[in-house]
N, C-alpha and C positions, 0 to 999 in steps of 0.2 A: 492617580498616583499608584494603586494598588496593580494596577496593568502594567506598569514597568518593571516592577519587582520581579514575577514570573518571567517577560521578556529576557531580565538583563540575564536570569538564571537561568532559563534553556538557552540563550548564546553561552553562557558559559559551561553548560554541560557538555554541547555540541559541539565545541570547539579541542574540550579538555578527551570529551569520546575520542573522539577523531583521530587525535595526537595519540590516545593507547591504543588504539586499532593500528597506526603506522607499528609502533614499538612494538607490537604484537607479532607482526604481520614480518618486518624489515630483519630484527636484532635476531631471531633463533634460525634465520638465514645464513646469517651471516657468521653467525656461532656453529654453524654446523659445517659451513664451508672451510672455518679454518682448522674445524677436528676433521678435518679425513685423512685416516690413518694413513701409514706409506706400508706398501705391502711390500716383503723382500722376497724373493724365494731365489735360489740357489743350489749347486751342488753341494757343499758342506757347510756349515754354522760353527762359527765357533763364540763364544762370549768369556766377555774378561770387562772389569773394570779398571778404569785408568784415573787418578787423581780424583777418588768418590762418585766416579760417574759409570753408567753401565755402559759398555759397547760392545754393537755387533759385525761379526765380519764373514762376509759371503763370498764365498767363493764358487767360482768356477758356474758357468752359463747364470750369471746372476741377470734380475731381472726386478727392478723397483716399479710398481705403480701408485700413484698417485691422483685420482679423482683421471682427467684423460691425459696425465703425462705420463709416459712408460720411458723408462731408460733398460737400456741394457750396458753389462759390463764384463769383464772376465771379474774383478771384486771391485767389491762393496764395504768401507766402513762404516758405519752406521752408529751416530751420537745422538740414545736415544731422546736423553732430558732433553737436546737442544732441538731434534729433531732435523739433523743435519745429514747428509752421507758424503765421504770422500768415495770419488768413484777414480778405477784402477783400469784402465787398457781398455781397446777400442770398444770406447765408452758412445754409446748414440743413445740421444735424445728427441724424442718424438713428441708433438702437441699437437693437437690436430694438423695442420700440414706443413709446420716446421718442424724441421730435420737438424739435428745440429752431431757434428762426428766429431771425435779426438779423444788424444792418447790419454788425458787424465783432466778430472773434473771435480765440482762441487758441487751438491743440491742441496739449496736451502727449502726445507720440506713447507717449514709455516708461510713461507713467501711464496712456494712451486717456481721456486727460478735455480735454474743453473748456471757458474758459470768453469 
């Protein structure tokens, strides 16, 4: 009877390891995948808040990237809490080899989708 006791407790060590080795290994992946910042750069900056929120607006050769999505624009609104950009005039979105072109857009940064 004493020989199962040890048994039944390294199965469940071994199982319970296991499962904090995935959490370990999977969750700070994927926590870091969803903070990659969005970088703006631009010819001018301006900032103002609208309704308690901060926001930024880029002008002129703007250029957003995001982990490998780059957009370019003539401006850039930029909702930083939401982590949102209205994009202004021939706006192109690049992702590894989708190209997406037009006149005015929206990127949602914590999703990486535009549309």
């Amino acid at each position: 009877m004493n020989n199962c006791k040890p048994s039944k407790f390294k199965e469940w060590f071994t199982i319970h390891f296991f499962a904090l080795v995935l959490v370990v290994l999977f969750f700070p992946a994927k926590a870091a995948a969803q903070e990659d910042p969005v970088i703006v750069t631009g010819n001018e900056l301006f900032g103002r808040v609208e309704n308690g929120y901060s926001v930024r607006e880029v002008v002129g050769n703007v250029v957003l990237r995001q982990g490998n999505v780059v957009i370019t624009c003539d401006r850039a609104i930029q909702f930083l809490a939401a982590n949102n950009a209205r994009l202004i005039g021939r706006v192109v979105v690049t992702q590894d080899t989708l190209t997406i072109r037009t006149d005015e857009g929206f990127y949602y940064g914590n999703e990486r989708r535009a549309f």
